[in-house]
C-alpha positions in Angstrom: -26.5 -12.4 -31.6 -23.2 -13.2 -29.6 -21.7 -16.8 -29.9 -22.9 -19.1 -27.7 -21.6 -19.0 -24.3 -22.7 -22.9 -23.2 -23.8 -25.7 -24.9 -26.4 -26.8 -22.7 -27.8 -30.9 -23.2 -31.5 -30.9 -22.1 -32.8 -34.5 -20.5 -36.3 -34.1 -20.1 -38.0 -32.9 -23.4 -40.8 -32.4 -21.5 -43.4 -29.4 -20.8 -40.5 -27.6 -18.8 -37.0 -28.7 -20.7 -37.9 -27.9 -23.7 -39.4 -24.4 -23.0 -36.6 -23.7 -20.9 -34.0 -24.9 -23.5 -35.9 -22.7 -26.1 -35.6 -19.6 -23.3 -32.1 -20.5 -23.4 -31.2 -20.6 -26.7 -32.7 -17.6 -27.5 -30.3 -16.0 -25.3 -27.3 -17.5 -27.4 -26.3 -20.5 -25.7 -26.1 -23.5 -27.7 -28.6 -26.6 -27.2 -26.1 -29.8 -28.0 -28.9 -32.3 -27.7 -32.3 -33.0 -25.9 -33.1 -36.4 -24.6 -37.0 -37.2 -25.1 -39.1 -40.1 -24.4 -42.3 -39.8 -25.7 -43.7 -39.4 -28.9 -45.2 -36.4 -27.2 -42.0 -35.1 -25.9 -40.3 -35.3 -29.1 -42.9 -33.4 -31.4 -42.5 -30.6 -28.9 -38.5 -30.9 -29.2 -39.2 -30.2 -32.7 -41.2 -27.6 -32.0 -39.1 -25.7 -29.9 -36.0 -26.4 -30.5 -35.6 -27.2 -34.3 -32.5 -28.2 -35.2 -31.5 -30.0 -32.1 -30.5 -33.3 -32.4 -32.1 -35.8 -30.0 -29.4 -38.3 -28.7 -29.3 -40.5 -25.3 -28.0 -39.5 -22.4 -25.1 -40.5 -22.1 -23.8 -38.3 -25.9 -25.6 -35.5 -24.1 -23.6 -35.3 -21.0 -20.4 -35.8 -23.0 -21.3 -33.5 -25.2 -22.5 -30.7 -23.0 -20.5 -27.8 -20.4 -24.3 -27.6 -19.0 -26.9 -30.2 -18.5 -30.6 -29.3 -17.8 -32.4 -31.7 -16.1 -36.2 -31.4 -16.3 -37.7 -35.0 -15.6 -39.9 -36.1 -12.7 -38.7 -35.7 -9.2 -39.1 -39.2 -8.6 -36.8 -39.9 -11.9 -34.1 -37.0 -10.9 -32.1 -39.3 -8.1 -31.8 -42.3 -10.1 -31.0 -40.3 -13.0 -28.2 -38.0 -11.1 -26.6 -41.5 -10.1 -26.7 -43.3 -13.0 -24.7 -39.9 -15.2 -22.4 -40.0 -11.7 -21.8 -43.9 -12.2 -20.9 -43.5 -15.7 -18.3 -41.7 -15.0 -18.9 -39.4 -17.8 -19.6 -35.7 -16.4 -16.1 -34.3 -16.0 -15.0 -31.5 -13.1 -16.6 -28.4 -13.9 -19.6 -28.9 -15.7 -22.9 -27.0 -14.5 -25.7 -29.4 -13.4 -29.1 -27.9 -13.3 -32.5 -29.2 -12.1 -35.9 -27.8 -12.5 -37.8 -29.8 -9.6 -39.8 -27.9 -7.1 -39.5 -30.3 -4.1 -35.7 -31.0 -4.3 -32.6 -28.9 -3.4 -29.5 -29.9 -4.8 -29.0 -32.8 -2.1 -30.7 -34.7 -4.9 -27.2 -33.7 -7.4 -24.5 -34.5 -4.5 -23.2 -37.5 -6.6 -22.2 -35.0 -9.3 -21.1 -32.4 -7.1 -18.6 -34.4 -5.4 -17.4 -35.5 -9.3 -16.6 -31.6 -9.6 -19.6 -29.7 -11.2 -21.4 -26.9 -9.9 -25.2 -27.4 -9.3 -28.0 -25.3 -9.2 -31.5 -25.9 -8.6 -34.1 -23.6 -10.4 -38.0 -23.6 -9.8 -40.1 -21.4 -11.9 -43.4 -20.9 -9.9 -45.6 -21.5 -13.5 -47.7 -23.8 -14.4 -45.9 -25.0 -18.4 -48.4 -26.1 -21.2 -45.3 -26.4 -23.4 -46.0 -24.5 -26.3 -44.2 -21.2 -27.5 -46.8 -19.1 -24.9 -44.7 -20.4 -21.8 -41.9 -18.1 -23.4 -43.7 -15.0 -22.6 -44.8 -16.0 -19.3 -41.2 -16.5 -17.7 -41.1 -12.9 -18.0 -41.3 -11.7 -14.7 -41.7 -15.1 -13.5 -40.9 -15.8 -9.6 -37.8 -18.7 -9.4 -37.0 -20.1 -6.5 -32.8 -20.9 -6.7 -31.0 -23.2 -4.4 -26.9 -23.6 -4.4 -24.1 -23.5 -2.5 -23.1 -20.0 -2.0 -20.6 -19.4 -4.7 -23.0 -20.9 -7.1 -25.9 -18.3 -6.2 -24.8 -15.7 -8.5 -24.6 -18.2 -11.4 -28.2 -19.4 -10.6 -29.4 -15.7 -10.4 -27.8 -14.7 -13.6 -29.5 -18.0 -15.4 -32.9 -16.8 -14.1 -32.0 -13.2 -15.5 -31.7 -15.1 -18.7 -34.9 -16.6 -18.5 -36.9 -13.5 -17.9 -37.8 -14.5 -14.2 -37.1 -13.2 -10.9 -34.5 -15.0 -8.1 -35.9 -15.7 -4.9 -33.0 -17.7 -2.7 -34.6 -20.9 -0.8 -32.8 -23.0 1.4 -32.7 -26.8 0.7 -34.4 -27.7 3.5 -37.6 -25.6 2.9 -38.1 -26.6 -0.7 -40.6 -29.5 0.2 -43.3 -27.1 2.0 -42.2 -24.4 -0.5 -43.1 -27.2 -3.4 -46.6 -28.5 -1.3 -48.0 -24.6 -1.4 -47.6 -24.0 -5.0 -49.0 -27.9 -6.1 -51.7 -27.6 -3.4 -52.5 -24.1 -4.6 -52.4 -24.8 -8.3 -53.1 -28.2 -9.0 -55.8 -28.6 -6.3 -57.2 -25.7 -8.1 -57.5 -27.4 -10.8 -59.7 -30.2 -9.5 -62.0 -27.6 -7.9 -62.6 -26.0 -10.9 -63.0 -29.2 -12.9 -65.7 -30.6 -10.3 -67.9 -27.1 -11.0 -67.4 -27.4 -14.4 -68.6 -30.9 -14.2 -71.9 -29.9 -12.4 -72.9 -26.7 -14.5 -72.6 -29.3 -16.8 -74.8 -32.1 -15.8 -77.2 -29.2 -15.6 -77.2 -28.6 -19.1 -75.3 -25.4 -19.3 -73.8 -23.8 -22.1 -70.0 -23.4 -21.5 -69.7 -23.7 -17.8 -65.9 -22.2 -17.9 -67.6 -19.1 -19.4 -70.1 -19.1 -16.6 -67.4 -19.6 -14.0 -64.8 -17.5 -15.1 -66.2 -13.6 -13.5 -66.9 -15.4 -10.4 -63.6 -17.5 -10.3 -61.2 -14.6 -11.5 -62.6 -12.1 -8.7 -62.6 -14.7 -6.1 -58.8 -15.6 -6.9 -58.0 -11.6 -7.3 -59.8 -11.0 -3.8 -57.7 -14.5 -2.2 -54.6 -13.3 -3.0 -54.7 -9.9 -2.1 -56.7 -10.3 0.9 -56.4 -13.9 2.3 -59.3 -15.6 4.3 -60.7 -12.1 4.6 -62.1 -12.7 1.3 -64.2 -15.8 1.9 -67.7 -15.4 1.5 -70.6 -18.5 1.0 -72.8 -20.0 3.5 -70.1 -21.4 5.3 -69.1 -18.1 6.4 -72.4 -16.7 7.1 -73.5 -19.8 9.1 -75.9 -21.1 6.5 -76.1 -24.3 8.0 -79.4 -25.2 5.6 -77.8 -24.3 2.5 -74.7 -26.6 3.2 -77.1 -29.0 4.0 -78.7 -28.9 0.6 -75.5 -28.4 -1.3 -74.4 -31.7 0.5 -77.9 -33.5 -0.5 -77.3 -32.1 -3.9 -73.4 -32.9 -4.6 -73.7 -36.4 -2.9 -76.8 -37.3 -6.0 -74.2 -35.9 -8.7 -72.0 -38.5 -7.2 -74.2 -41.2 -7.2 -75.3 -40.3 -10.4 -72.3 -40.2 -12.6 -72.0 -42.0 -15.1 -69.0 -45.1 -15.2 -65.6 -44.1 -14.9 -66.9 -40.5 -13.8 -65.3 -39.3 -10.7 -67.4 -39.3 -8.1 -65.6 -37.4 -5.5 -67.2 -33.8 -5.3 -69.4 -34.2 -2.5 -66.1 -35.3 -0.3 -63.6 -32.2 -1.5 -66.6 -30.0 -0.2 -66.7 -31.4 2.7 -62.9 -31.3 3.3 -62.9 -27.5 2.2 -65.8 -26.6 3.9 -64.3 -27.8 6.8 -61.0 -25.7 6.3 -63.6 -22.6 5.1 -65.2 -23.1 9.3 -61.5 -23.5 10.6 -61.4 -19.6 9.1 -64.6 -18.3 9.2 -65.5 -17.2 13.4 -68.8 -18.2 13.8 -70.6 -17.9 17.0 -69.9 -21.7 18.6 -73.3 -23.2 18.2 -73.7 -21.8 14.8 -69.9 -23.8 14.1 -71.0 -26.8 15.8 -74.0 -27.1 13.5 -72.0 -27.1 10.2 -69.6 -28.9 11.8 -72.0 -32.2 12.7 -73.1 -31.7 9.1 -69.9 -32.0 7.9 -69.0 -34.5 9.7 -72.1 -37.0 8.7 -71.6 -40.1 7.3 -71.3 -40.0 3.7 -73.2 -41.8 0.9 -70.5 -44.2 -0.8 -69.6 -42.9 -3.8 -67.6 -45.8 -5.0 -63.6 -46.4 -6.0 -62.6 -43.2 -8.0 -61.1 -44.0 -11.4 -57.3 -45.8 -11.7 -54.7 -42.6 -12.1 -52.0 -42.7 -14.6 -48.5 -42.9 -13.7 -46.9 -40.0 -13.8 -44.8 -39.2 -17.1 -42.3 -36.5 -18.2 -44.8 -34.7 -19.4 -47.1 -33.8 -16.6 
C-alpha cells in the first residue's frame, strides 16, 4: 500500500462516516480522527476504523487536510459555521459532505475561508456494518462542486467504488425527496404488511412477502406504472371496499402504542394507484368516493424520535 495521500478527520461517526472513512482508508489515505456522539456511534468507530483516535472537533479539523462531514442535514449548517467561526480550517483544506438534500451552499462559510468543497451522495441505504463496503461498488453518487472541484469529487467517488453522476445545487432537494420517498416510504409499506400477516398468525411474514415484493419492485423499476396490477387497476371497486373494512379493524384493533395508520397509507396510495391506472370514468369515480369516505379515527400515532447521527 502507497502512503497515505490525505489525512481525512471524519465528524459524524455515524452509519455513513464511518463506512465511508473505512472505504477511504482502505484506499491509503489516513483517518486523523473521527468525532462520535453516541455510544452507538463510537462502537461502530471501533469497528471500522480501529485505531483511530476519537477526538472533538475542533483537534480534528486542525489536524486534518480533509474533513468528512457525515451528520444530519439539519446539524450540517450549524456545524459548517461553527468550524468557520473558529477560525481553525486554513486555505486549502478539502471540505466534504455526505447529505442528500444539500449542495455545497450549505459549506459557503468554509469556502470563502479558502477550502475546496464537494458534496457527495451515495444513493444507498447504510446499516453500518462492514457489508456497506461491498455495496459502494458500483454505487450511483450524486457530486456537487464548483467546476474546478468536479474532477476531485469524481476521483473520490472512484475511490469509493461508486459511480459520479454531476447534480446541480439547486436540484438536490427533489433529487433527495425521490430517493427518501422511494426508500424509506418503502420501508413503512413493507412494515405495515408485515404487521398484518402477522396479526394473522403467520409464520415469518417477510418470508411470505419477499417473492411477491422482489418481483413487484423488479417489474417497477424496469417498467414503471405499467407494472401495477391489484384491484385498483382492474376496477375492483368491492375488493377495495373490503380491504378498507378490513385494514380500518386492524387499526382499531392494535394494540397501545401500535401504529394505527395502515388503513390511511392505503388510501393515500390507492389514490396515486387510480391517478395511474385509466379506468373507464364511472368505474374511477366509484373507487374514488370510496376512497374518499370518511375514515374511522384511528387515534394519535405514537411520539417519533428525534432524529440522531445515526439514522
Amino acid at each position: 500500500m502507497s502512503a497515505p495521500r490525505l489525512g481525512i478527520g471524519v465528524i459524524g461517526a455515524g452509519r455513513v462516516g464511518a463506512v465511508l472513512g473505512a472505504a477511504l482508508r482502505a484506499e491509503g489515505h489516513g483517518i486523523t480522527g473521527a468525532y462520535a456522539v453516541s455510544d452507538a456511534s463510537r462502537a461502530r468507530a471501533q469497528e471500522l476504523l480501529p485505531r483511530v483516535p476519537l477526538l472533538d472537533v475542533p483537534a480534528i479539523v486542525e489536524r486534518s487536510e480533509m474533513l468528512l462531514l457525515a451528520v444530519p442535514d439539519d446539524q450540517l449548517g450549524p456545524l459548517v459555521s461553527g468550524i468557520a467561526t473558529t477560525g481553525l480550517a486554513p486555505g486549502g483544506q478539502l471540505v466534504v459532505h455526505t447529505s442528500g438534500s444539500h449542495g455545497i451552499g450549505v459549506l459557503a462559510p468554509l469556502a470563502r475561508a479558502g477550502c475546496a468543497t464537494l458534496a457527495i451522495h451515495p444513493a444507498m441505504t447504510f446499516t453500518g456494518t462492514r457489508d456497506d463496503l461491498a455495496r459502494l461498488v458500483g454505487c450511483p453518487m450524486a457530486i456537487t462542486a464548483e467546476q474546478a472541484f468536479l474532477p476531485v469529487a469524481a476521483a473520490l467517488v472512484v475511490e469509493l467504488g461508486g459511480e459520479a453522476t454531476v447534480l446541480p445545487e439547486g436540484d438536490r432537494p427533489l433529487y433527495h425527496a425521490a430517493l427518501a420517498h422511494g426508500a424509506n416510504h418503502l420501508v413503512v409499506l413493507v412494515d405495515q404488511a408485515l404487521d398484518a400477516l402477522s396479526r394473522l398468525g403467520i409464520d415469518n411474514p417477510g418470508a411470505y412477502l419477499r417473492p411477491l415484493l422482489e418481483a413487484a419492485l423488479d417489474e417497477s423499476l424496469r417498467r414503471g406504472s405499467a407494472a401495477l396490477t391489484g384491484p385498483v387497476v382492474r376496477g375492483d371497486a368491492g375488493t377495495v371496499a373490503a380491504h378498507l373494512e378490513a385494514l380500518g379493524d386492524l387499526d382499531a384493533t392494535a394494540v397501545r402504542g401500535a401504529r394505527g395508520d395502515t388503513a390511511a397509507t392505503y388510501r393515500a396510495l390507492a389514490r396515486a394507484t387510480l391517478a395511474r391506472a385509466g379506468l373507464a370514468p364511472e368505474v374511477a369515480h366509484a373507487i374514488q368516493q370510496l376512497l374518499d369516505a370518511a375514515a374511522p379515527d384511528a387515534g394519535e400515532g405514537p411520539d417519533q424520535d428525534a432524529a440522531t447521527e445515526d439514522r
